[in-house]
ZAVEX-594821 format. One record per residue: residue in one letter; x, y, z of N, C-alpha, C in turn; residue number from 1. Coordinates in Angstrom, 3 decimals, always signed. Layout:
<pt aa="a" n_px="X" n_py="Y" n_pz="Z" ca_px="X" ca_py="Y" ca_pz="Z" c_px="X" c_py="Y" c_pz="Z" i="NUM"/>
...
This chain:
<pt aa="x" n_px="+14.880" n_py="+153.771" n_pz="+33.253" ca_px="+16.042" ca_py="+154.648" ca_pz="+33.318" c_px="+17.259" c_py="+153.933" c_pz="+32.749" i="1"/>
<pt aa="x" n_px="+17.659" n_py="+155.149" n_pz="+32.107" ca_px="+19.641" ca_py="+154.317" ca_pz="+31.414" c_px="+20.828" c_py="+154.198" c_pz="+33.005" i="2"/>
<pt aa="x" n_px="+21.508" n_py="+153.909" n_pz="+32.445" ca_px="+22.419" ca_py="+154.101" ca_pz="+33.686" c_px="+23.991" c_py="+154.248" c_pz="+32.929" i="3"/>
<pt aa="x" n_px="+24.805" n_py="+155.542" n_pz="+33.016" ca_px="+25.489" ca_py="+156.181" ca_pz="+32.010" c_px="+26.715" c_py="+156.360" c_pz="+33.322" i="4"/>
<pt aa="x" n_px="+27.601" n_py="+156.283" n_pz="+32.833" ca_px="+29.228" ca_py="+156.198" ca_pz="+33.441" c_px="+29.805" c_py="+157.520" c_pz="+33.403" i="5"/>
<pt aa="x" n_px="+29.983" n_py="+158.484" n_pz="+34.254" ca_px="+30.755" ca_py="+159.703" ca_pz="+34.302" c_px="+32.046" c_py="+159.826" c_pz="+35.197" i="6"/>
<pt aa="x" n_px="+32.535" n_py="+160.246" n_pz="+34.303" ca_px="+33.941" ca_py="+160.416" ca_pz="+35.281" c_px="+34.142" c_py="+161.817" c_pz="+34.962" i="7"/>
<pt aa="x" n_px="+35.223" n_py="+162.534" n_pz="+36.122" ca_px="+35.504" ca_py="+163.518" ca_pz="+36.059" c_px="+37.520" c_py="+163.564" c_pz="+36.450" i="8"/>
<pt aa="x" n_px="+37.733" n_py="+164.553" n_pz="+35.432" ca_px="+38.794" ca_py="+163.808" ca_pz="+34.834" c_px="+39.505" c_py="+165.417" c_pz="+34.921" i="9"/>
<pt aa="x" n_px="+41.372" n_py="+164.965" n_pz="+35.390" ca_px="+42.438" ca_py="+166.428" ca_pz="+35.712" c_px="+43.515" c_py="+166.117" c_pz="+35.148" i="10"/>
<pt aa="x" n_px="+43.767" n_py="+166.826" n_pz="+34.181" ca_px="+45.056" ca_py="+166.678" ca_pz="+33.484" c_px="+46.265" c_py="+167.324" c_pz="+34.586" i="11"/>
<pt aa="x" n_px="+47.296" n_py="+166.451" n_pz="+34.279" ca_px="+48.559" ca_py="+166.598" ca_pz="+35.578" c_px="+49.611" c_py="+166.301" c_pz="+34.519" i="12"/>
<pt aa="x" n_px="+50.611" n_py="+167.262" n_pz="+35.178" ca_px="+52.008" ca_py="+167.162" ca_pz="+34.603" c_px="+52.741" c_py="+166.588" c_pz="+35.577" i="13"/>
<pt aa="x" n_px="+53.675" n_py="+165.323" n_pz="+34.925" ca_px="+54.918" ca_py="+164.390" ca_pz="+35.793" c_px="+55.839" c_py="+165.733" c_pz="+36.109" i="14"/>
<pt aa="x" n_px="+57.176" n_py="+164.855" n_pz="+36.894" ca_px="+58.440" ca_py="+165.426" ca_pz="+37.274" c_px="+58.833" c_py="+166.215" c_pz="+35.998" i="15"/>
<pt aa="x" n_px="+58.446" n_py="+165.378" n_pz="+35.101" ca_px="+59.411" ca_py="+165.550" ca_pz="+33.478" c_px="+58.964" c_py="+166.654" c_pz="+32.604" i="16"/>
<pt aa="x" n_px="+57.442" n_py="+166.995" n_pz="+33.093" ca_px="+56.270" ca_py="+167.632" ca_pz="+32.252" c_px="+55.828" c_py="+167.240" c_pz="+31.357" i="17"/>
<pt aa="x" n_px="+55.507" n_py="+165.668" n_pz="+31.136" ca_px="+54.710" ca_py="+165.337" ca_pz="+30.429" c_px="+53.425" c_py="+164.931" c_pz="+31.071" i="18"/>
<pt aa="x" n_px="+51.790" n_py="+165.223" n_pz="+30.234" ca_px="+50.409" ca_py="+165.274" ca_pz="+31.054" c_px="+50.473" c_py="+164.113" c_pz="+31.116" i="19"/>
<pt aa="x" n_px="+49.275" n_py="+164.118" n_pz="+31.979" ca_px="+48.840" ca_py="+162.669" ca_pz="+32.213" c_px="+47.120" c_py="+162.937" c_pz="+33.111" i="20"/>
<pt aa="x" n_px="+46.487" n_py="+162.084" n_pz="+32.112" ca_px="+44.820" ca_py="+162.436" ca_pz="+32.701" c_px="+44.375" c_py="+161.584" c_pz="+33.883" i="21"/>
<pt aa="x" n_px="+44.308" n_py="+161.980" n_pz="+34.755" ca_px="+43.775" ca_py="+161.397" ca_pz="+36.073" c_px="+42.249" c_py="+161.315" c_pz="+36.226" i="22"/>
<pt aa="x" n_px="+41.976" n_py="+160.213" n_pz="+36.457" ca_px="+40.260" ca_py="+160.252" ca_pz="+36.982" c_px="+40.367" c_py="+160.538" c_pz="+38.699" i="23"/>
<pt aa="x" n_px="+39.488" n_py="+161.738" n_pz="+38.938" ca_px="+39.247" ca_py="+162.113" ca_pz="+40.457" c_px="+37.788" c_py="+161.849" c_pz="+40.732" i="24"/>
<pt aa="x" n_px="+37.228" n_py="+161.529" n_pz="+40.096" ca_px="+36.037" ca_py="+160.494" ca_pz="+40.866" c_px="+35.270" c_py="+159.931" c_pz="+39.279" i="25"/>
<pt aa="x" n_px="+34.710" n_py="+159.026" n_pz="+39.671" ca_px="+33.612" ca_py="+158.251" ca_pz="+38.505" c_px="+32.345" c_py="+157.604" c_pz="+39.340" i="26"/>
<pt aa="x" n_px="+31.263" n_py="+157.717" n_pz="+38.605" ca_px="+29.857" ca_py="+157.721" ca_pz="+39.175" c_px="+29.335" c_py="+156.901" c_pz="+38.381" i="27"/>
<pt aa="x" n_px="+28.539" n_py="+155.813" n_pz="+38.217" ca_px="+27.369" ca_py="+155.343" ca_pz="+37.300" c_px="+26.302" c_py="+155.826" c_pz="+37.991" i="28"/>
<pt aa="x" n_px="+25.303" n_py="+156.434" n_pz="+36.746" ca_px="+24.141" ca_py="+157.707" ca_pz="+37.067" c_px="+22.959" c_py="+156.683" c_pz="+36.414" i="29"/>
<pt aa="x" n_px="+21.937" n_py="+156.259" n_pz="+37.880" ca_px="+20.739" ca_py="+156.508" ca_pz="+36.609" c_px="+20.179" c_py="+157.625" c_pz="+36.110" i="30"/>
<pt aa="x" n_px="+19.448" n_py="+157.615" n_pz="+34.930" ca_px="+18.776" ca_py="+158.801" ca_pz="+34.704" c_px="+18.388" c_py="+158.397" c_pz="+33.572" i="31"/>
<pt aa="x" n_px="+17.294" n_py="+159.659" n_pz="+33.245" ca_px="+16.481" ca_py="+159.500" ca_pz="+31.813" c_px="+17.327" c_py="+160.064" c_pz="+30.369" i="32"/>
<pt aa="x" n_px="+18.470" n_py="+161.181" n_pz="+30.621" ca_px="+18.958" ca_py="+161.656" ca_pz="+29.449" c_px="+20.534" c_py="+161.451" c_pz="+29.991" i="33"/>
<pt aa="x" n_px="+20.901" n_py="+161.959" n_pz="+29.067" ca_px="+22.519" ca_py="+162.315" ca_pz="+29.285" c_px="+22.687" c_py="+163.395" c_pz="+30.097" i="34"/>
<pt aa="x" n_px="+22.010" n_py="+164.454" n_pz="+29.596" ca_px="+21.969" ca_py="+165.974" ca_pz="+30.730" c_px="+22.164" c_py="+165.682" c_pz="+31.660" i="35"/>
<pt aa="x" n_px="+20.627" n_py="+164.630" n_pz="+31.896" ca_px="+20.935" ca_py="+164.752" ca_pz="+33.309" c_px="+21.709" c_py="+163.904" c_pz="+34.224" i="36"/>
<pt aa="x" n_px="+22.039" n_py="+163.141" n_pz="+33.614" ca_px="+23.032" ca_py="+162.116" ca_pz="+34.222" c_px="+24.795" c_py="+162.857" c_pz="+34.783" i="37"/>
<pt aa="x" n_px="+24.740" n_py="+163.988" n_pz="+33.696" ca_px="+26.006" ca_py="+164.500" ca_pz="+34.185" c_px="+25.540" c_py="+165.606" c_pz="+35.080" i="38"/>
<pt aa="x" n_px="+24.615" n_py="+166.122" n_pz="+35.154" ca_px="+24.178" ca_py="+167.518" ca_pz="+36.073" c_px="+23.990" c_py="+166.541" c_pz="+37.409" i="39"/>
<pt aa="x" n_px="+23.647" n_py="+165.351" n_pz="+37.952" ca_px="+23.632" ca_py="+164.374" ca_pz="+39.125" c_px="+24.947" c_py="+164.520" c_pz="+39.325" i="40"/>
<pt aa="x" n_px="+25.688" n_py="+163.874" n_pz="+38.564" ca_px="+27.300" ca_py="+163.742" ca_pz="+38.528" c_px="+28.016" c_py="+164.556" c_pz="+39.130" i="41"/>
<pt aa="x" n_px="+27.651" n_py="+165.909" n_pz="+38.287" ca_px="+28.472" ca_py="+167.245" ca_pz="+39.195" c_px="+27.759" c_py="+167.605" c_pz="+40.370" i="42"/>
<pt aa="x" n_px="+26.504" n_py="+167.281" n_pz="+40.938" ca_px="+25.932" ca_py="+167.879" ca_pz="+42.163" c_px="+26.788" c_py="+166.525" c_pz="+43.323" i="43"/>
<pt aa="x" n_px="+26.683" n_py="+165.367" n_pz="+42.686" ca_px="+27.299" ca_py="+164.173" ca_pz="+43.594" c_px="+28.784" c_py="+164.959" c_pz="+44.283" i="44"/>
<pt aa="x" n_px="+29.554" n_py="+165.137" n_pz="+42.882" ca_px="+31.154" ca_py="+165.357" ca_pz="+43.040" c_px="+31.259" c_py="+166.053" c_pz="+44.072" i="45"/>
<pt aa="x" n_px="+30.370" n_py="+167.440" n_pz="+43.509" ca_px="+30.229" ca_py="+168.655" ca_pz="+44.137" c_px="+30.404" c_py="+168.334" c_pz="+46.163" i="46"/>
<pt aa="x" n_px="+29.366" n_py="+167.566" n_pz="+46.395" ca_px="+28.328" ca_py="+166.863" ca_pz="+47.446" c_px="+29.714" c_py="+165.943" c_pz="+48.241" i="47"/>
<pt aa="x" n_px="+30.565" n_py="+165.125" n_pz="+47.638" ca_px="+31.627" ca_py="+164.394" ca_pz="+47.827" c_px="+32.321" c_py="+165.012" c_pz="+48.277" i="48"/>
<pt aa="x" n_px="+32.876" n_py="+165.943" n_pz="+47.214" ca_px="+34.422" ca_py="+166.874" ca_pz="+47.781" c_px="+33.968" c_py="+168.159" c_pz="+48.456" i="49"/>
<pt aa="x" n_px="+32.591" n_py="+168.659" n_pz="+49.233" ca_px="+32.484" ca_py="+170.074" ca_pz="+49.630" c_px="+32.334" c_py="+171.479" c_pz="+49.204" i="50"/>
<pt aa="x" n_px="+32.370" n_py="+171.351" n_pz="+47.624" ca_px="+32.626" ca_py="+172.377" ca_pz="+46.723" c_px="+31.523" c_py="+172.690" c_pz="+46.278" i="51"/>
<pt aa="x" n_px="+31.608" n_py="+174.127" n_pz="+45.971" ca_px="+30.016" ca_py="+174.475" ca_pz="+44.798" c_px="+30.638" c_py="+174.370" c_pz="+43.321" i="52"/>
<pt aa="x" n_px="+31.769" n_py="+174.016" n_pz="+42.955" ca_px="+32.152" ca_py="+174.237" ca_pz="+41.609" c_px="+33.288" c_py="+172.999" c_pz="+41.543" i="53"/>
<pt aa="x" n_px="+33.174" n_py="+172.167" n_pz="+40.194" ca_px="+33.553" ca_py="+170.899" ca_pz="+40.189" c_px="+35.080" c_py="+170.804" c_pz="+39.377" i="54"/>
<pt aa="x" n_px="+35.352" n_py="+172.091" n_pz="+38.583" ca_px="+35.798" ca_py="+172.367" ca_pz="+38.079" c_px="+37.113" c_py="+172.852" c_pz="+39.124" i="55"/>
<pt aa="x" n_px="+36.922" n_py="+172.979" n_pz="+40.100" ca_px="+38.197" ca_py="+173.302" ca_pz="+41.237" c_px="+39.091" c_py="+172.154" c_pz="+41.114" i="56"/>
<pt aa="x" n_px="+38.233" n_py="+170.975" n_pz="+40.737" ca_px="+39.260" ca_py="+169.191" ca_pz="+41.326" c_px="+39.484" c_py="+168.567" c_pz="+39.799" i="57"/>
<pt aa="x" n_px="+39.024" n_py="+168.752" n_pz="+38.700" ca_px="+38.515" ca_py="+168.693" ca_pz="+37.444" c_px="+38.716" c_py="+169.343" c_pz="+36.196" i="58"/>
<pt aa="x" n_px="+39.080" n_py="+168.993" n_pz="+35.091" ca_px="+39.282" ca_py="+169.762" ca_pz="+33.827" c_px="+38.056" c_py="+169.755" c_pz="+32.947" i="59"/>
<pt aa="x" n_px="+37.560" n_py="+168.301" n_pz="+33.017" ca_px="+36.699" ca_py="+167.859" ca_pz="+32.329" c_px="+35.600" c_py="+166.691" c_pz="+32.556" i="60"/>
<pt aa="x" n_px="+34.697" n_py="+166.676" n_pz="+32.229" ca_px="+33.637" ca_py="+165.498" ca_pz="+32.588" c_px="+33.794" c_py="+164.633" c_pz="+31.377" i="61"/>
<pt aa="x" n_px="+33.907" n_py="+163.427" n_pz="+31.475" ca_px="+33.599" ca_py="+162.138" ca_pz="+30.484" c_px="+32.943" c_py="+161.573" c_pz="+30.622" i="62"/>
<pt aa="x" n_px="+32.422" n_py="+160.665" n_pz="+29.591" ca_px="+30.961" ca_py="+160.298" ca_pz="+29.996" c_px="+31.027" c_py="+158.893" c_pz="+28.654" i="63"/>
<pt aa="x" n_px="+30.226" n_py="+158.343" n_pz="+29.218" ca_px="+29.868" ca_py="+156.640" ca_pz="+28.382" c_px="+28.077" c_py="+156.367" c_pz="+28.365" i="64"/>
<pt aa="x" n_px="+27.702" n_py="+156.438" n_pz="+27.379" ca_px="+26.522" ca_py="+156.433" ca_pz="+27.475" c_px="+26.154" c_py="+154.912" c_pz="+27.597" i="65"/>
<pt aa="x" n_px="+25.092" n_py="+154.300" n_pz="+27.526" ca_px="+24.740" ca_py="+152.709" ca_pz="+27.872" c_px="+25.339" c_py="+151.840" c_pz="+26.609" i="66"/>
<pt aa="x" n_px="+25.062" n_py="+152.690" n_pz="+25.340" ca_px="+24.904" ca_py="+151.969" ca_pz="+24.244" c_px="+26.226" c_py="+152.349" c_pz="+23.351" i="67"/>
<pt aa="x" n_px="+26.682" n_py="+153.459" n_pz="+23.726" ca_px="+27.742" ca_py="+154.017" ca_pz="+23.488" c_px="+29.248" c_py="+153.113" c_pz="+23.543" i="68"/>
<pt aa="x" n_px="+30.385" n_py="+153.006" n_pz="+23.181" ca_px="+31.525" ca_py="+152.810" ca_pz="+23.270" c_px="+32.461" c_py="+153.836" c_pz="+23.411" i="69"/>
<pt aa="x" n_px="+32.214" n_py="+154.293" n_pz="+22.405" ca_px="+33.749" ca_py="+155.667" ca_pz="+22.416" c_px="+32.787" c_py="+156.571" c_pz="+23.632" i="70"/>
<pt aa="x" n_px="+33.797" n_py="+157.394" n_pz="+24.031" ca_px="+33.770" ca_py="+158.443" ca_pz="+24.839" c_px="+33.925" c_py="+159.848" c_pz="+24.340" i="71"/>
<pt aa="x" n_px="+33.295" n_py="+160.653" n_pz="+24.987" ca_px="+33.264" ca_py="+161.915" ca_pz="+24.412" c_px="+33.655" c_py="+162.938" c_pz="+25.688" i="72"/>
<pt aa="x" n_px="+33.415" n_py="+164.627" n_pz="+25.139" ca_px="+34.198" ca_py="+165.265" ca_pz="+26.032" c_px="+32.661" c_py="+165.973" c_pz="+26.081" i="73"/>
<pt aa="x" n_px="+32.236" n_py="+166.819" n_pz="+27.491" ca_px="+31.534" ca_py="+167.144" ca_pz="+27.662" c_px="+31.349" c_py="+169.053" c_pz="+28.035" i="74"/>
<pt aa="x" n_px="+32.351" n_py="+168.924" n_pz="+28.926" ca_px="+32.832" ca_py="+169.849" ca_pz="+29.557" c_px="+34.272" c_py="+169.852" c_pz="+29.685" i="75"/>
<pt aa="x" n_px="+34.914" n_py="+171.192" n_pz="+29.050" ca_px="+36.330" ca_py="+171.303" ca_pz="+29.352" c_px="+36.547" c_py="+172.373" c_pz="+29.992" i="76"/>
<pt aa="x" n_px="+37.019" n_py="+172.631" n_pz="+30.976" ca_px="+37.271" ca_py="+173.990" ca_pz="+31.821" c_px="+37.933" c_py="+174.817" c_pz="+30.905" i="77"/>
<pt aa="x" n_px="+38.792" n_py="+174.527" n_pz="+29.720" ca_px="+40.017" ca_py="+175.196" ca_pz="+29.518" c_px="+39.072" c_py="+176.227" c_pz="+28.623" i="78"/>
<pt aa="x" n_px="+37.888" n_py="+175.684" n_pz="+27.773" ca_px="+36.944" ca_py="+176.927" ca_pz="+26.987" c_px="+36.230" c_py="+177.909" c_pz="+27.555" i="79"/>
């Protein structure tokens, strides 16, 4: 198994209104794919904060694969 870095991530506006991306939780997942490493991720979050939907605490999932460097976007609530 890989073991892949997810965070789940809420864009917030200061006093001033400028954003600013907050991480509200991060997980290292084992697992065999990426899928599923983030579908663990959101059942964990889910499982953590009480919620059936992850997207209540969350804009977006990020994710780092093992071999990976840059980061990518996975899920954005806003589409």
């Amino acid at each position: 198994m890989l073991t892949f870095d997810v965070r789940f991530i809420k864009t917030v506006c200061d006093d001033t209104g400028h954003e600013h991306r907050a991480c509200q939780a991060a997980f290292a997942i084992e697992a065999t794919s990426l899928s599923d490493a983030v579908r663990r991720a959101e059942t964990e979050f889910c499982r953590q904060k009480h919620v059936h939907d992850w997207t209540i605490f969350a804009d977006a999932v990020e994710f780092r694969s093992p071999t990976g460097v840059s980061r990518a976007w996975l899920a954005d609530a806003a589409n």
